[in-house]
N, C-alpha and C positions, 0 to 999 in steps of 0.2 A: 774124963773131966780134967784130969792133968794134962792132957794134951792142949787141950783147946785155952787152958789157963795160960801155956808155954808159947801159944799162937798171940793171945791178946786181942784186942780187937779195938775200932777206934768207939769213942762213948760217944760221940754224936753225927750228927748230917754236917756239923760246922766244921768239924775234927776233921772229917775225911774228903770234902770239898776242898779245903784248906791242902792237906796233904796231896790230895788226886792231883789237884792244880798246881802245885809245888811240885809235883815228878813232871807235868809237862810243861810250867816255865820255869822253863832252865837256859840251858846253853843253846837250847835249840831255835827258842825266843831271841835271845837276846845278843847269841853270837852270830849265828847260822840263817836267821830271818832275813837283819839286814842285807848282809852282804847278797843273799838270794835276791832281795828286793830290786838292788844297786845294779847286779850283772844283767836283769832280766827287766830292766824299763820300768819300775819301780812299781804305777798303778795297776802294769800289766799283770804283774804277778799276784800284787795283793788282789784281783778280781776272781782270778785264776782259784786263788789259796783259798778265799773266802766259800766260792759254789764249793768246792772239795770239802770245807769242814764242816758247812750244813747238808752235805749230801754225806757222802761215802765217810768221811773224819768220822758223820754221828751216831752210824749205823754201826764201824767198826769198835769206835768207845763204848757203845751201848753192851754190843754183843761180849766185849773183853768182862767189863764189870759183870754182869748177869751171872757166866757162866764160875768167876769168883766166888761171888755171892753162894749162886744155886748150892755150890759145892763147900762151900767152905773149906775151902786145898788151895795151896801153889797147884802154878801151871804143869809142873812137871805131872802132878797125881790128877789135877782138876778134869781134863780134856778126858784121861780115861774113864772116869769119872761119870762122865755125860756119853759115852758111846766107849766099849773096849776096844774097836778099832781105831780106838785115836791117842794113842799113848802115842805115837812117831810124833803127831802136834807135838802133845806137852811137852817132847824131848826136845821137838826143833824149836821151841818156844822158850826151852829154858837153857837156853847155846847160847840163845842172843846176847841176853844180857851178861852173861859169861865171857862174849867177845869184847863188849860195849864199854864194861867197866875197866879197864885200862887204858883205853883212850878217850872215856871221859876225864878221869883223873888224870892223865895228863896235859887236857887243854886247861885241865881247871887248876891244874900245877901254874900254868902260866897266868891266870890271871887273878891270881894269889902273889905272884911275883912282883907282876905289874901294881898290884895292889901296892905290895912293901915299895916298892921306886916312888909312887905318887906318895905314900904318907911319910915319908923320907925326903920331903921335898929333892928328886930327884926325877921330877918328868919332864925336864930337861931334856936330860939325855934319852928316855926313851923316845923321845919324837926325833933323834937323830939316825941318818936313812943307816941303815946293819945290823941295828941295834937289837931288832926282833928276830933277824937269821943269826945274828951272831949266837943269843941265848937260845934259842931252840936248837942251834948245831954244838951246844959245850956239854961235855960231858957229865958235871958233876951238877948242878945245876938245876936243872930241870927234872933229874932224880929225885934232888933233898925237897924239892916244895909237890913233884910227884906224891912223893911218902907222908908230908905235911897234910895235905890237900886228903889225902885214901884214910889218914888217923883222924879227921875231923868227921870226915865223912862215918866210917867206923863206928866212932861214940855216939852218935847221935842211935844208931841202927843197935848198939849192942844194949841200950837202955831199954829198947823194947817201942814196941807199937804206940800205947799212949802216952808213956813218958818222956820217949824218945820223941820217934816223929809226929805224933801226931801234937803234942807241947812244941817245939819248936817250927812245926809250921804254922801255929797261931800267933807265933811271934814273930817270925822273918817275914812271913808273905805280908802283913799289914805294911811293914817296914817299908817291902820292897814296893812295892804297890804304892806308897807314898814318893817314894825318890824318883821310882819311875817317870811320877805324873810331874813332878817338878822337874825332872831332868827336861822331858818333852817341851814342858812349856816356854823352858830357856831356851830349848833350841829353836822354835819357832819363833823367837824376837833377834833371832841372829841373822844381819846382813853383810854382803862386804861388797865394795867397791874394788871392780877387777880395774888393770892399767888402761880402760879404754873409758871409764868411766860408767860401767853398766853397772847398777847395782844387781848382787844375786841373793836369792832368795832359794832355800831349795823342795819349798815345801810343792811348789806342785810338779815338780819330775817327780816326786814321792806317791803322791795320791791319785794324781789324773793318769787314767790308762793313755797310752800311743800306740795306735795300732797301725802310727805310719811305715810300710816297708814291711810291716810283719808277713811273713810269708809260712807256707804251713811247717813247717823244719823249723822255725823261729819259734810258732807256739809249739811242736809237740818238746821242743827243749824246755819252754816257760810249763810247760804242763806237766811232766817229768819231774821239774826242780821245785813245783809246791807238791806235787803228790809224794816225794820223797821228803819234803820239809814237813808234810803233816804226821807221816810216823815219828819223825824224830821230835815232832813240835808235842805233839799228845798223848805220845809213848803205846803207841798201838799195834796190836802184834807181833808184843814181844814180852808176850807174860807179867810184865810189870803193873799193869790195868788189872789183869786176873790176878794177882797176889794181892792191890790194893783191895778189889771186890770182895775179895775173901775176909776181910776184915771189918765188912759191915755188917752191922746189925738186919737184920729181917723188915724192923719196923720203919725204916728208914725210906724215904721216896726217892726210887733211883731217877726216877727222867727227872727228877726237879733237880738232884744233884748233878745228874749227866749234862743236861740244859747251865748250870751254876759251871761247873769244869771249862765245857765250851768257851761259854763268853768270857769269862774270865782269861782264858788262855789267848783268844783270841783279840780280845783287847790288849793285853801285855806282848804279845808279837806285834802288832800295827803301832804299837806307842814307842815300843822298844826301834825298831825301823822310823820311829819318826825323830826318838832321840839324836839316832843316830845318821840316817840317809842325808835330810835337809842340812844338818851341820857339817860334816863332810864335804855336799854339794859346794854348799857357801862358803868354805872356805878355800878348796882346794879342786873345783870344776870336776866334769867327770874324770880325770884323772886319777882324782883320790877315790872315786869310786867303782875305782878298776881294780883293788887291792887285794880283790876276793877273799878265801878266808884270812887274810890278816888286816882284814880293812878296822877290825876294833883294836887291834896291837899296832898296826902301821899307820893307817892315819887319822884315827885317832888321837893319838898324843900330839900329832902335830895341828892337830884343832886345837885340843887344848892349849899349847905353847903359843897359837895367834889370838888366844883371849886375854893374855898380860898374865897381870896377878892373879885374876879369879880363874886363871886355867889349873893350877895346883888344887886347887879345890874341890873344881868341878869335878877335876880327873879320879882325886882321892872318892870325891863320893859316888863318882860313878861305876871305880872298881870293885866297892866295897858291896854295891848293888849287885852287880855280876858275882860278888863270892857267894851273896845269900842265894841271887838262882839258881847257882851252877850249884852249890850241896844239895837244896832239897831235891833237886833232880837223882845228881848223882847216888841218894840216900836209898830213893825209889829202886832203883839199875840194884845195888846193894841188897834191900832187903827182897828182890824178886828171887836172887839166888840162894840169901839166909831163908827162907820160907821153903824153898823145896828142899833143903837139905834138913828143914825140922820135920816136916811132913814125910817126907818119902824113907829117911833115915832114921825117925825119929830123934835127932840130935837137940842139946837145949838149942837158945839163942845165942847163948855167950860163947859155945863152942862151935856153933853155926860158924857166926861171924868174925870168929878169931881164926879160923879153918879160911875162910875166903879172902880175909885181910891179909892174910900170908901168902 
């Protein structure tokens, strides 16, 4: 009984939807989508990404939470669990996010940076062209909001399951989920007149597939870059799904929550890419959509800088969007590794996660 009190568990189907979905929109949504969307013909991808996460995405999130649930264990103990020859899983399953968490925490070091520059009225200068190589190659820098970024994260995980995460994802994802849908909608009333006189628009290189020129080396790269954007989008197969399962109650309906995960995920990647593709497109032609992963640090801010006044604003609230997805994600990465070190070492939580934080 003491164990399982030291586990915690989330108290409802709203609690752990909220939470599930908060480990898979994150950075993988909101940073890694678009720019996937941008380099790969935009529609094409999102066609591509969508069969993947009602076929293979829903079979693999299903089977993750299930084998949580069944066991009530982290992945490291759960897999053995369900068969003795599958401890090597639980082990290869609980590396991942052991690898994963230091360079989440350092992209989300940077957009925690970016954050302070926009509410500092100073996004300015980050839409000026070095700006984004110059801080990601200084030394001290991208450490101190490293460390910032890994103790936010930390607090939320050392409070525990329902204090912790599962209270502050009832509170970020509405948040997020509200800025989102407003961010979207501005950028879809955004045009600009190029020097030729053509007005641009960028919502349909975003949504309409082009299958002109594709050739099959063209899709299996488009097919490649959503089947690798849906582990990173829905956190699947990589124990983080199987330590949240672990945390739900018996009486709880998983396909309705499993079915609730999805769409929700998958709405906040298509909106997140619509934030951000179309406005890009229009201001800056595919050029600026050549930016790959620093297309939200590089041009970006120079979107923002061609809206005037209201680019400072936009910017500030569109960072501040990206700190809430990138924690609760990064929260998930965190407790998949504090959960097998309470379970398998029996260690508290507080000593878990002051042990990983270090």
């Amino acid at each position: 009984m003491e164990k399982k009190h030291t586990r915690g568990s989330f108290t409802g189907s709203i609690g752990f939807v909220l939470a599930a979905a908060g480990s898979a929109v994150g950075l993988g949504n909101i940073w890694r989508f678009p720019y996937l969307a941008a380099k790969d013909g935009g529609g094409t991808f999102i066609l591509v990404y969508i069969v993947l996460a009602l076929t293979f995405g829903f079979t693999v999130l299903t089977t993750d939470i299930a084998i949580g649930r069944k066991t009530g264990q982290s992945p490291l103990v759960a897999y053995g669990k369900i068969h003795p020859g599958w401890n090597g899983l639980g082990l290869l399953a609980s590396i991942v996010p052991v690898v994963i968490l230091p360079y989440y925490c350092s992209i989300g070091g940077w957009v925690l940076k970016y954050l302070s520059v926009f509410l500092t009225g100073h996004g300015t200068a980050a839409a000026e062209d070095g700006y984004f190589t110059g801080y990601i190659t200084g030394t001290w820098q991208p450490i101190v909001w490293l460390g910032i970024y890994l103790f936010l994260t930390a607090f939320v995980v050392y409070r525990g399951v329902n204090k912790g995460i599962e209270n502050y994802s009832k509170i970020l994802m509405p948040i997020l989920l509200i800025l989102i849908i407003g961010i979207s909608i501005f950028s879809l009333t955004l045009t600009h007149t190029d020097a030729d006189g053509v007005v641009r628009t960028g919502m349909k290189i975003y949504l309409v597939p082009n299958f002109k020129g594709m050739t099959l080396q063209k899709f299996f790269t488009v097919f490649v870059d959503a089947l690798g954007q849906l582990f990173f989008s829905i956190s699947v197969a990589m124990g983080i799904m199987v330590a949240y399962g672990s945390y739900v109650k018996k009486e709880t309906n998983l396909m309705k929550s499993i079915n609730q995960i999805e769409i929700f995920d998958t709405i906040v990647a298509l909106l997140a890419g619509l934030m951000i593709v179309p406005a890009v497109f229009t201001f800056m032609g595919t050029e600026g959509m050549s930016a790959g992963p620093g297309l939200m640090f590089v041009s970006l801010p120079k979107v923002f800088q061609s809206m005037g006044a209201a680019g400072g604003v936009i910017g500030t609230i569109f960072f501040l969007m990206v700190s809430f997805a990138a924690i609760t994600s990064s929260v998930s990465v965190m407790e998949s590794i504090v959960s097998c070190m309470i379970d398998k070492f029996h260690i508290s939580r507080k000593k878990s996660t002051v042990i990983v934080t270090v």
